[in-house]
C-alpha positions in Angstrom: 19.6 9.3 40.9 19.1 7.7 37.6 17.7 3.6 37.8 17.7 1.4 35.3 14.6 -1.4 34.8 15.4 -4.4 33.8 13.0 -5.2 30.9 10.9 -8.2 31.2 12.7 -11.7 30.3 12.2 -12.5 26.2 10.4 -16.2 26.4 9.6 -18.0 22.8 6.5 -18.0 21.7 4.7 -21.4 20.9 2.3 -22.8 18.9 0.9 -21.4 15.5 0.4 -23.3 12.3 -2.3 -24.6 9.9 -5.9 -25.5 10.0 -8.8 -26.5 8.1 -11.7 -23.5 8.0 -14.5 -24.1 10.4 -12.1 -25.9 12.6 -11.3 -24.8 16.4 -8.6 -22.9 15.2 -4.0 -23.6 16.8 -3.0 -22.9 20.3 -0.4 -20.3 21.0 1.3 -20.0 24.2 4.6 -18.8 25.6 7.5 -21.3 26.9 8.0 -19.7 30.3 6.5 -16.3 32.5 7.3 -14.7 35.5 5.3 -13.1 37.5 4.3 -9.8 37.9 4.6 -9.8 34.5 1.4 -9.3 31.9 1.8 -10.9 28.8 -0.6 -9.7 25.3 -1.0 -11.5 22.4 -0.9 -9.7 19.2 -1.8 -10.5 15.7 -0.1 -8.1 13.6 -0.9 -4.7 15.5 -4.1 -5.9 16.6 -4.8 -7.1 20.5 -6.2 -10.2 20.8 -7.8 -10.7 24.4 -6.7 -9.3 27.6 -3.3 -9.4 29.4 -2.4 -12.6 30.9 -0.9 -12.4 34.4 2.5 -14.5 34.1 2.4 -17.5 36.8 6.1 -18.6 36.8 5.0 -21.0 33.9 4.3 -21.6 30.5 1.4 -19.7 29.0 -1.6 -20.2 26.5 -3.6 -17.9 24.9 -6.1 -20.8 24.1 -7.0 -21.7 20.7 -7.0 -18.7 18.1 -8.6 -18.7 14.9 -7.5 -15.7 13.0 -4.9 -16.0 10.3 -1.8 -13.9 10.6 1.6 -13.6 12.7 0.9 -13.7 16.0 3.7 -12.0 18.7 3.3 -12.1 22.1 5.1 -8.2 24.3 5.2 -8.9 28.3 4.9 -5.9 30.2 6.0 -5.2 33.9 3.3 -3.0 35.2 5.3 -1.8 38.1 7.9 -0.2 35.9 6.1 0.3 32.7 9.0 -1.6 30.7 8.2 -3.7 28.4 10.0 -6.5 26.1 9.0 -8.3 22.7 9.1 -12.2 23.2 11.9 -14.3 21.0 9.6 -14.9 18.5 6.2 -15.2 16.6 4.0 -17.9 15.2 1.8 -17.5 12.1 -1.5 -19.3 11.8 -2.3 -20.0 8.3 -6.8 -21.2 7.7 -6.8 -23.4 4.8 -10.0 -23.6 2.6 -12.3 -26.5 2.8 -12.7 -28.4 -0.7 -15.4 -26.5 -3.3 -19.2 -28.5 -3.1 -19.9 -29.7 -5.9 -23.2 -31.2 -6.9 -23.8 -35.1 -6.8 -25.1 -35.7 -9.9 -27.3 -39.4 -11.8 -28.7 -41.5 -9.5 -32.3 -42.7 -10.5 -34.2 -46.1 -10.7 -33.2 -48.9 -12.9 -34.9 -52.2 -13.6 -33.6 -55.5 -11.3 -30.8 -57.6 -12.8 -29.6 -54.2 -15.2 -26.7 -52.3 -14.9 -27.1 -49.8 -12.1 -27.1 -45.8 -12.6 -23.9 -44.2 -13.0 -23.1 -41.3 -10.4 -20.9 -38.5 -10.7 -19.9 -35.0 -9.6 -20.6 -32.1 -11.3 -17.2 -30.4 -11.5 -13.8 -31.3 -9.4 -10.5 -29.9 -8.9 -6.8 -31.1 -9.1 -5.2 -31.8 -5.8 -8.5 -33.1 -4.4 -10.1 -36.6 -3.9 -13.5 -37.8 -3.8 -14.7 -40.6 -2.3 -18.3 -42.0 -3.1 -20.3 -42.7 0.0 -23.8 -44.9 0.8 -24.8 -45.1 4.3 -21.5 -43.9 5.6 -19.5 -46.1 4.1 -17.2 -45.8 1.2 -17.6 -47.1 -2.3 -15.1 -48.1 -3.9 -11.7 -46.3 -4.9 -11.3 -42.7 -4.3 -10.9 -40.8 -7.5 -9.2 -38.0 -8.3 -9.9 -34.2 -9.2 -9.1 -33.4 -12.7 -10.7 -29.6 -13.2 -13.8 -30.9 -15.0 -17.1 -33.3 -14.1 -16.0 -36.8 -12.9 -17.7 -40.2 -12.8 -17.9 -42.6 -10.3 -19.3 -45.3 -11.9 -22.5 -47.6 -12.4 -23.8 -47.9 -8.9 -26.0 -51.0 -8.2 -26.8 -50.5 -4.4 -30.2 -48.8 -3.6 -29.4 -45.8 -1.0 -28.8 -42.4 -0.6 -25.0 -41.3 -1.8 -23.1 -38.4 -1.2 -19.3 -37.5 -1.6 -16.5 -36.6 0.9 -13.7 -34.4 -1.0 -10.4 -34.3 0.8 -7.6 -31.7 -0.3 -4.3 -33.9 -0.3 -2.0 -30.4 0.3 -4.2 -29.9 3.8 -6.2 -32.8 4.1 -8.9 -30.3 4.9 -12.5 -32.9 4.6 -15.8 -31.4 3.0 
């Protein structure tokens, strides 16, 4: 006698996308599982995890952090057969914005003109916003390649800048 195993059903696999380094990183799950089933996450060739029992519902892997294409192969341990699921995701970690150092600052006599404040380098794409106390100064101003000026600053504090790229909107 000759039998034939049904290989395990093809679900799509979920989830995926783009995040900012140092961040908690993109679900991916599956839409459906049955059980009996176990279902690994792969990215590329590599295992990620253990086997996840299916449970008659959708499934996540949690929250992964590694870039690359991630495909998900169910397995039915009772037969040995095993399917690729109807899809893959790809999870792409986005660089932060390059620190650059705040640069001026200084004392200056009551009533004159404030200190000017500016960055020592900047890059296209990417916009600074001056900060005091947690709140922004003025206008944010764009990256340009080279060292860029915020302005005369009159208010005593400490300041610092947030640099957000506009392609991501990854926030350093």
């Amino acid at each position: 006698n000759i039998t034939i195993d049904p290989l395990p059903n093809a679900y799509t696999v979920t989830g995926g996308g783009n995040y900012c380094l140092g961040g908690t990183g993109v679900d991916v799950s599956i839409s459906n599982s049955d059980f009996g089933i176990d279902y690994q996450l792969y990215n590329g060739t590599t295992m990620v995890g253990s086997a996840m029992p299916g449970t008659g519902a959708p499934i996540s892997f949690g929250l992964q952090t590694g870039a690359g294409s991630y495909t998900v192969v169910a397995r039915n341990p009772a037969t040995g057969c095993t399917n690729l699921m109807a899809s893959g995701v790809t999870i792409v970690v986005n660089p932060l914005p390059v620190v650059y150092t705040v640069t001026g600052g200084g004392g200056y006599c009551n009533g004159g003109a404030g200190v000017n404040i500016g960055l020592s380098g900047s890059n296209a794409g990417v916009s600074y916003q001056l900060m005091l106390s947690g709140s922004a100064v003025g206008t944010p101003v764009s990256g340009t390649g080279s060292a860029i000026s915020f302005g005369l600053q009159t208010a005593a504090g400490n300041y610092t800048v947030v640099a957000t790229n506009l392609a991501t909107t990854c926030v350093n």
